[in-house]
N, C-alpha and C positions, 0 to 999 in steps of 0.2 A: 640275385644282384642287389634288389631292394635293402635283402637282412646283411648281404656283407659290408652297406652305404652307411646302414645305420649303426652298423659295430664302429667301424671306423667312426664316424662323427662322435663316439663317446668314450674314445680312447684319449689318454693324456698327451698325446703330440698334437693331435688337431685340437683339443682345449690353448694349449699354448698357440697354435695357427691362430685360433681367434683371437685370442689376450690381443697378440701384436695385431693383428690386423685391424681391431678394434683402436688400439692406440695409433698407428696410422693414418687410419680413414680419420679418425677425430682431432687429428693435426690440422687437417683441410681445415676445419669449421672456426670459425670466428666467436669466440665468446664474450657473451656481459654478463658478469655477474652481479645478482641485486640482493642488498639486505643480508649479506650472507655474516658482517660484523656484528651483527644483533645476536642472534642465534649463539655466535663463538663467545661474546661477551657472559651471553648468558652460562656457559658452561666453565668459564672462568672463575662465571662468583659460584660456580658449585652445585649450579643444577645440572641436574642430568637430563638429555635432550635427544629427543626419539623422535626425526624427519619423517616426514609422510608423502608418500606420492603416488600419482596414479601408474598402474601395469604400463600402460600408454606411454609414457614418457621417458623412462627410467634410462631408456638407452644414452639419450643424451649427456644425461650427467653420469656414467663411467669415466669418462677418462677425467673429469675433474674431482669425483671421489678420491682416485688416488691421490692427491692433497691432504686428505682429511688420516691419513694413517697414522699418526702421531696421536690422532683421538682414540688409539683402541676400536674402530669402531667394528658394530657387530650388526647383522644384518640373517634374519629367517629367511631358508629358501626351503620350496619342496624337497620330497623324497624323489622323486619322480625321474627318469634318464633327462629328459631337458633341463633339472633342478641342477644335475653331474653338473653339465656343461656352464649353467650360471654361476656355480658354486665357483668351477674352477677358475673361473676367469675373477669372481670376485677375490679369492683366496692370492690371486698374483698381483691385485689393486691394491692390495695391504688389507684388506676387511676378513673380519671372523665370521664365519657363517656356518648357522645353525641350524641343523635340517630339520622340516617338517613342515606337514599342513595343516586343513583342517579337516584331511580324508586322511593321513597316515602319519604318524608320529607327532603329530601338534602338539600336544600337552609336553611331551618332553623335551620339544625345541622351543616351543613358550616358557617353560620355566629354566630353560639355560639362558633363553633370550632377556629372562628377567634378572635374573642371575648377574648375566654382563651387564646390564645394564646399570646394577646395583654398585659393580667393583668399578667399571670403567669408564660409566656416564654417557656414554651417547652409542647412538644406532639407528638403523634407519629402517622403515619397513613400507613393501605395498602393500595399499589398504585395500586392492579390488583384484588380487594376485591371489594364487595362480591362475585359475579359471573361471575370473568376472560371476557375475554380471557385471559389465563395464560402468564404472561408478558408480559399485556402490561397496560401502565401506565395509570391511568385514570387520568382527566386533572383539577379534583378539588385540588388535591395536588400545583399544580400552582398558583391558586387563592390563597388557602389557604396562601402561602408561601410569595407572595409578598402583598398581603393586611394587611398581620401578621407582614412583613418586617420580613420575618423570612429565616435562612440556612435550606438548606435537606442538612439530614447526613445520606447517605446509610447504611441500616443495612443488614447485612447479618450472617444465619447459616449454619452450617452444621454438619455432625454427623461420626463418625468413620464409624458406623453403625447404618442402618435403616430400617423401612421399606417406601415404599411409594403406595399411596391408591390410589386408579382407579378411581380419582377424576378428575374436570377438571383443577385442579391446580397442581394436583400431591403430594398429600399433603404429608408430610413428618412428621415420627415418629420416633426420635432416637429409639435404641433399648436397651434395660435397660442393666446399669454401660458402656456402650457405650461413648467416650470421645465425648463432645461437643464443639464445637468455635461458638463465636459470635462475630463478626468483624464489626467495623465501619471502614466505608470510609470516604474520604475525604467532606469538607460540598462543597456544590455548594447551589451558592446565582444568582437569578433570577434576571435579569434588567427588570423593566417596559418597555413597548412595544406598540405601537399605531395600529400596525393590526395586523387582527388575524394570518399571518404567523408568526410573532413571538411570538406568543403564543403556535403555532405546533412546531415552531422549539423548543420551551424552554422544549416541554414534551419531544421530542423526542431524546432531549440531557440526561436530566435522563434514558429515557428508555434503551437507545444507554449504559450510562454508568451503568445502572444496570444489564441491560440480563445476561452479564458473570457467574454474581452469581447464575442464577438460578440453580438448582440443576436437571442431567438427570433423 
């Protein structure tokens, strides 16, 4: 019964069940958006702009991703059957996603992800995805950012109200007609660096300025 629940959840009709259910349940919610004109400006005058956010949050801003399709944008997920089901739903938000991690296929969805990033200018990624430890930054976002010549623009959500799941990220669910914010930060742009200390210290400068946001 178990293996026929989980065939089914990874079939493309229940992918589509989520898409909309997803855009549904997020009709409820109330949003504010903050900062988010900076960021766009920035990619007007021609830089290329690569979001960052934590596993934790990510939920909330699906349904106002789909906004953002006009930017090409591109987005790494795992190989993984749960990676299927993100993928597909991001693939019907309008985003291009590039599979892999940093246990199976990462090097060839990091260099597609750099790849897009080169032609089309923007893309988003989590820094503490797939499987945490919960904030703390993994160190392809670095590569990604200066091979891309690209800004990280912190993203960050939060929810009036919510719940949150006894995950190792602590995953976070508004709670429906629940007011939501989704806040960008300031970009931070990476210097080339000839040892690996400054390759630690450049993660650990996002990490450092990301934590705050995390949500208890």
């Amino acid at each position: 019964m178990f293996k026929r629940l989980k065939f089914i959840i990874y079939t493309r009709p229940f992918i589509v069940f989520v898409y909309y259910f997803i855009r549904i349940y997020s009709m409820t919610l109330r949003f504010k958006i903050e900062n988010e004109n900076h960021w766009q400006e920035l990619r007007e005058q021609g830089n290329n702009v690569l979001l960052g956010a934590w596993h934790q949050q990510f939920f909330s801003a699906i349904f106002h991703f789909k906004t953002y399709t006009k930017f090409n944008p591109g987005l790494m997920i795992s190989q993984s059957k749960d990676g299927d089901l993100i993928s597909g739903v991001a693939n019907r938000s309008g985003w291009h996603t590039l599979r892999g991690s940093s246990t199976r296929g990462g090097k060839k969805a990091m260099d597609a992800m750099i790849d897009h990033l080169k032609t089309h200018g923007f893309g988003a990624h989590i820094l503490d995805g797939p499987t945490g430890p919960i904030g703390r930054v993994k160190p392809g976002i670095i590569k990604m950012a200066l091979e891309a010549d690209a800004v990280v623009v912190p993203l960050y959500t939060s929810a009036e109200n919510a719940w949150f799941f006894n995950s190792w990220d602590r995953f976070m669910l508004p709670k429906p007609f629940s007011r939501v914010s989704i806040t960008f930060g300031q970009e931070i742009r990476f210097e080339p660096f000839d040892q690996r200390d400054g390759f630690e210290n450049q993660r650990l400068l996002l990490e450092k300025t990301m934590r705050p946001g995390l949500l208890p």
